[in-house]
N, C-alpha and C positions, 0 to 999 in steps of 0.2 A: 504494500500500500504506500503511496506517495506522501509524504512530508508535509503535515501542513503547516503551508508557508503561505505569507500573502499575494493577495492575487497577483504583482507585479513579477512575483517569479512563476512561468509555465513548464514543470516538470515535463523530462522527457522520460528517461531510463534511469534504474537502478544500475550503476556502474559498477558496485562489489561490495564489500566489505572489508574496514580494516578495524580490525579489534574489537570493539564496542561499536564502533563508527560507520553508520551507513553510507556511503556515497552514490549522489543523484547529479547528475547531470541536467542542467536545466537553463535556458534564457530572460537573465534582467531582460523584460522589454521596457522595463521604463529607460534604461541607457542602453539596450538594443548587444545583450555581448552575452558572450556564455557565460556560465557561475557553474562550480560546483559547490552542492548544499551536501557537507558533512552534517549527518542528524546522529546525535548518543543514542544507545538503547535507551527507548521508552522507560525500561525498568530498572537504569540506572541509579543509587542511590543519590540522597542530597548531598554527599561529600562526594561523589563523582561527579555529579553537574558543576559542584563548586571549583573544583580543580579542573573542570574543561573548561569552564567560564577565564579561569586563571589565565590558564594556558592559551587561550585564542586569544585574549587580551594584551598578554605578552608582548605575541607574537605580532598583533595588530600594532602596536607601539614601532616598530621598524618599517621603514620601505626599503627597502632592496630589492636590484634587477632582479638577483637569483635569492628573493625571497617570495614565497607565494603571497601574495597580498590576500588580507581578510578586510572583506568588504560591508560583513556588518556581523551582527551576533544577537541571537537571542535568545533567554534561558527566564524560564518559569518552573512552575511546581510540578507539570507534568512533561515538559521538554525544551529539549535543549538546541540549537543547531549553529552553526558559522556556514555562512556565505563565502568562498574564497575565492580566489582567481583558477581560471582553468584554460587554455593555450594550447590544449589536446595533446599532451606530453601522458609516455608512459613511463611507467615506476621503473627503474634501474630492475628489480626485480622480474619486470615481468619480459623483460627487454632480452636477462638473460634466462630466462625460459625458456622465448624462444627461438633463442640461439643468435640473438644480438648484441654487439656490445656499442657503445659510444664511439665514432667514427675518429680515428686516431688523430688527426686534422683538427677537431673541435674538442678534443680532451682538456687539453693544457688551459686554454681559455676558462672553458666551464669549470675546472677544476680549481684553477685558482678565484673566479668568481664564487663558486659555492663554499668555499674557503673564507670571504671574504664578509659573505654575508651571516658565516655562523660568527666571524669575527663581529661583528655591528651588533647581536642579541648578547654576545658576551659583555660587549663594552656598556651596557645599561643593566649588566646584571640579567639576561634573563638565558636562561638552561634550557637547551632543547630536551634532549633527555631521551631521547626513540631516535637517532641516528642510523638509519639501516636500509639496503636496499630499494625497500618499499616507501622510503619517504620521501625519495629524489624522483623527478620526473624531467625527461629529457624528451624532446622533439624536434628534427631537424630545423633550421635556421631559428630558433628560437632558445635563448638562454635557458640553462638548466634551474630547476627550481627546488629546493629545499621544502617542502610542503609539511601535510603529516599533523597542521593545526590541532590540537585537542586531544592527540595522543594522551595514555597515561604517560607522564615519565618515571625512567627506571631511578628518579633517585638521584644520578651522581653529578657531578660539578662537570668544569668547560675541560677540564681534562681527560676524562671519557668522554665529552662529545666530540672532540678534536680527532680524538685515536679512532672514534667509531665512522668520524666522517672517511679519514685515510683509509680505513677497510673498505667502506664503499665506495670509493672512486679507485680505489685497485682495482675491488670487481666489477666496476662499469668499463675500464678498457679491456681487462683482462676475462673477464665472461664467468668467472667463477670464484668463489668465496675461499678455496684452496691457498692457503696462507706462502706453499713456496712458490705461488707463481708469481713471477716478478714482471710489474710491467710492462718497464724495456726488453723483457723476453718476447713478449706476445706484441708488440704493435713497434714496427717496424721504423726508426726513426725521433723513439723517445727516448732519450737519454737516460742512461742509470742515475741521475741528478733526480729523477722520477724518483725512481726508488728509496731513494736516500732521503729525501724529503717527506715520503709516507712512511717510512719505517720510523724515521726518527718523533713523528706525530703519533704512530702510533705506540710508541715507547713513552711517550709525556714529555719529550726533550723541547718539541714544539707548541707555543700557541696554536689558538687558530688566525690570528694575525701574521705571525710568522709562517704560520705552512701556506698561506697566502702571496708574501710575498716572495719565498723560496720556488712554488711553483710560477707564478708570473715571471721570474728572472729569466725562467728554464726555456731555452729555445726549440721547435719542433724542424727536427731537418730532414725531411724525406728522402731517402735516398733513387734515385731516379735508374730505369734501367736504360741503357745504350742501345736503339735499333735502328738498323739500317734499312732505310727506303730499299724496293725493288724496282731496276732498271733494267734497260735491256742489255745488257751488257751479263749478266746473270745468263740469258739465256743458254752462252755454249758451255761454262764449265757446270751448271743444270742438268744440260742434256749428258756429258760426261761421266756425273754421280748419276743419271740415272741407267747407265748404262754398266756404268763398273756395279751398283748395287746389284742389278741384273745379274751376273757373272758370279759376284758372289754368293747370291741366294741360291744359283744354280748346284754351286760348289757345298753350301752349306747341308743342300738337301742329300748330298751324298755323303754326308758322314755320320756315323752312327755316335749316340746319343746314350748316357745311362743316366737313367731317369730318378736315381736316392741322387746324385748332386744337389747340393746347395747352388742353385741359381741365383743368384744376389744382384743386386742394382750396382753402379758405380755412382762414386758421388762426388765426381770433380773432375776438372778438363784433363788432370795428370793423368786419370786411371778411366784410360780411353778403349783398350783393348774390353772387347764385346765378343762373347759368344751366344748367339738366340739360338734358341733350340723350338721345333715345335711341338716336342714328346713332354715336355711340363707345361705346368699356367702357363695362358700367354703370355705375352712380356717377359718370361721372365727368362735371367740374364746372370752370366758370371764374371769377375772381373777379382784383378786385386786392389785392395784397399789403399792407402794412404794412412798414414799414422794420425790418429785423431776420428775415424770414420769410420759408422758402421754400414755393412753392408747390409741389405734385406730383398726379401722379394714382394712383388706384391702384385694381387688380383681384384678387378673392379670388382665393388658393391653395388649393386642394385637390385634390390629386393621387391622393390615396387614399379620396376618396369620389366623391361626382358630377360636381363640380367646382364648383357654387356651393355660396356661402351666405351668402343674403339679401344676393345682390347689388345690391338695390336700396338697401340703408339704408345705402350708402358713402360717400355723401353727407353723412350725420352725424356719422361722422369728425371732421368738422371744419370743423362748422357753429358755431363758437365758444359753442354751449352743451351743458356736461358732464348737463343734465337729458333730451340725446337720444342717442342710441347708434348701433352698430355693432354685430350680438350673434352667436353662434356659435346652430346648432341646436343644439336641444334633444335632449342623450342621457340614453338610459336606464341609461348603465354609465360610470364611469370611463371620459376619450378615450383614456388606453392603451392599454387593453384593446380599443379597435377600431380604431385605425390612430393611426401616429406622429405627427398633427397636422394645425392643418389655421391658414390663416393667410391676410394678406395681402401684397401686391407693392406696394411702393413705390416709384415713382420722380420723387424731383425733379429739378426744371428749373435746378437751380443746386447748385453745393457745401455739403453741409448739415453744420456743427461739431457737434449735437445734436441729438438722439429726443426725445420728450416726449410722456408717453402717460400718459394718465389711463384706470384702468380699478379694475373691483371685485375686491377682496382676494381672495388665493388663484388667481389666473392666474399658472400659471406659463407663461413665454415664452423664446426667443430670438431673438435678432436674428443675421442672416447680411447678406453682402452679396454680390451678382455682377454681373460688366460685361454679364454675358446673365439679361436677364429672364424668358427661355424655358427657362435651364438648367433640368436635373434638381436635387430639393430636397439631393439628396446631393452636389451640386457647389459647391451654397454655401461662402462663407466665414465659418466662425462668429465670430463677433465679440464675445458677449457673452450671456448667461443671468439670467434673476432672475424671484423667484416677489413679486408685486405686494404686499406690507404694508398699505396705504393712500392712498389719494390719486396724487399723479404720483410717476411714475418718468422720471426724465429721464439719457437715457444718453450720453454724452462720444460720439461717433463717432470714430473714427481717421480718420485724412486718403487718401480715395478721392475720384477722381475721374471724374466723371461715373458709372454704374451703377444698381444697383437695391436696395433694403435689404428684406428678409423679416421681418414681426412674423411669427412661428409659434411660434403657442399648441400647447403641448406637454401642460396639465393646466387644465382649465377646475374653480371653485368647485361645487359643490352647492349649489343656490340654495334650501335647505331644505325639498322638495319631495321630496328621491330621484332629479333630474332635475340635469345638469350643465350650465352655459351659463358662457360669459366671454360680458361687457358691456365693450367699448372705447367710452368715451365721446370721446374725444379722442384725436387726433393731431397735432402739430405740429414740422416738423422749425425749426431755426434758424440763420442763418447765422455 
């Protein structure tokens, strides 16, 4: 049942619930703008109404960009509610659900802004107190917003809100609440100054004025990959590799193959010599290693289409040049909109510390891991999320032993055609 609120707000939908706290989506028409109207349980005690009334009061006492503005409040003997600003942002939480995180580009900004503005309720005294995924809302070209009015708070002073903000802006780039994943592991371009800045906040070393301007100083530098236009000039030494490949394949089919090999990927331009076989997975490949690198094989996932895709060019994975690919087909629609992803299987031959995956902007992915390569993709363990900025993404791995790791691509780019494809040029795990 809808909120009753006066007739100047026109309730749409029930949005969810947080805590005690209903949220309604609705339009001021007297100023013509969306509102969300958090309502307390009706059966809230008078010492709960009184500490929500506290609490959106507070919070109404600050403007800040990346504070959510409370736009009125009203509390009697049978209910309670705050009005507050809503910009159609979702909760850090629900973002990594479903397998989003904060666009690597607009981290540092929003991070030190949301920094800035728990620093402004400290400087008058007032304690957030529920700092946690679900209280941040983010939305493309729109500031992030600190929200969460009327929460209970858990109690403690600006030094657990400071540490609690750092946890969630770790898990806003990095897709998961997994305390070793750093970062500048998972998003491409952020400097370990990241890290050092959140760790230290969340240790109590930092205000939140200081974790504010420690990330503001931090500069974001993307690293860009080198591609070389196609001219005609290309055409003869083209024609060349396609005719030596030719020759080779001829040669390859006549030699015999034992099928227990460890097929393994190569993972750098050094360790170039390749042998494909067609008597194991496709793709898969033997090479020797380089000191630092581990080797693996690995087989596409798609459980919810055919089951390949373009099992043949797995090989380039990690054929140590980012000018060849690994690509998803070609859709006609958004992959949400036809099934929940589609990916590959990883499994190296050795304990890998690091992911390291070079692919084109706007893939978004996660990483899972399981000790059965055969499980169902809903048995995984997720480990980690992030939508691709530029260049490599290299992601911390937590400490597993032996098993298998899942790239599954959740949202593939538009490759300016109307047609959707991720390009993985690279993969390389590290030990």
């Amino acid at each position: 049942m809808a909120p009753p609120v006066p007739e100047r707000f026109t309730v749409h939908i029930r949005l969810g619930r947080d805590g005690d706290i209903d949220e309604w989506l609705a339009t001021d028409t007297l100023l013509d703008r969306p509102v969300l109207i958090r309502v307390l349980n009706p059966g809230a005690t008078a010492v709960r109404r009184r500490l929500f009334q506290q609490n959106v009061q507070a919070t109404a006492a600050i403007s800040h960009v990346h504070l959510a503005a409370v736009y009125t409040l009203h509390i009697d003997d049978e209910s309670a509610y705050a009005v507050v600003e809503w910009n159609g942002g979702v909760s850090i939480e629900d973002r990594i659900r479903a397998g989003e995180t904060i666009p690597v580009s607009e981290f540092l900004p929003n991070a030190a802004g949301l920094a800035e503005g728990l620093a402004a309720l400290h400087a008058v005294g007032v304690v957030h107190g529920s700092i946690e995924p679900s209280a941040i809302y983010f939305s493309a070209a729109h500031p992030a917003k600190l929200g969460a009015a009327g929460r209970t708070s858990k109690g403690e002073g600006p030094e657990a809100d400071t540490a609690a903000l750092a946890r969630t802006l770790r898990a806003a780039v990095t897709g998961t609440t997994e305390p070793s994943i750093a970062a500048s592991q998972v998003a491409e371009g952020l400097s370990p100054e990241v890290d050092a800045a959140l760790a230290a906040a969340e240790s109590g070393q930092l205000s939140s004025s200081a974790l504010a301007s420690a990330l503001r100083e931090i500069r974001y530098e993307p690293r860009q990959i080198m591609t070389r236009g196609w001219t005609w000039t290309w055409l003869i030494p083209a024609t060349v590799l396609v005719l030596a490949a030719a020759i080779i394949a001829g040669v390859g089919l006549s030699i015999e193959t034992d099928n227990d090999s460890p097929f393994l990927f190569p993972a750098t331009p050094q360790a170039r010599q390749v042998i494909v076989t067609t008597t194991s997975p496709p793709g898969s490949t033997t090479t020797t290693l380089p000191a630092g690198l581990v080797g693996f094989s690995a087989i596409v996932a798609d459980p919810y289409g055919d089951g390949t895709e373009h099992d043949d060019r797995l090989p380039l994975l990690a054929d140590g040049d980012v000018e060849t690919s690994w690509t998803t087909e070609r859709y006609f629609d958004p992959l949400p909109l036809i099934k929940p992803g589609v990916g590959v299987i990883l499994s190296p031959v050795a304990k890998a510390r690091t992911l390291e995956i070079v692919a084109t902007s706007g893939t978004a992915f996660s990483i899972a891991w399981s000790a059965n390569a055969s499980a169902p993709i809903a048995e995984w363990e997720h480990i980690s999320s992030a939508v691709v900025a530029t260049g490599t993404t290299t992601i911390q791995l937590p400490d597993r032993d032996g098993g298998s790791w899942l790239l599954w691509l959740t949202d593939l780019p538009d490759d300016g055609s109307g047609e959707y494809v991720a390009v993985i040029r690279e993969v390389r795990f590290g030990s």
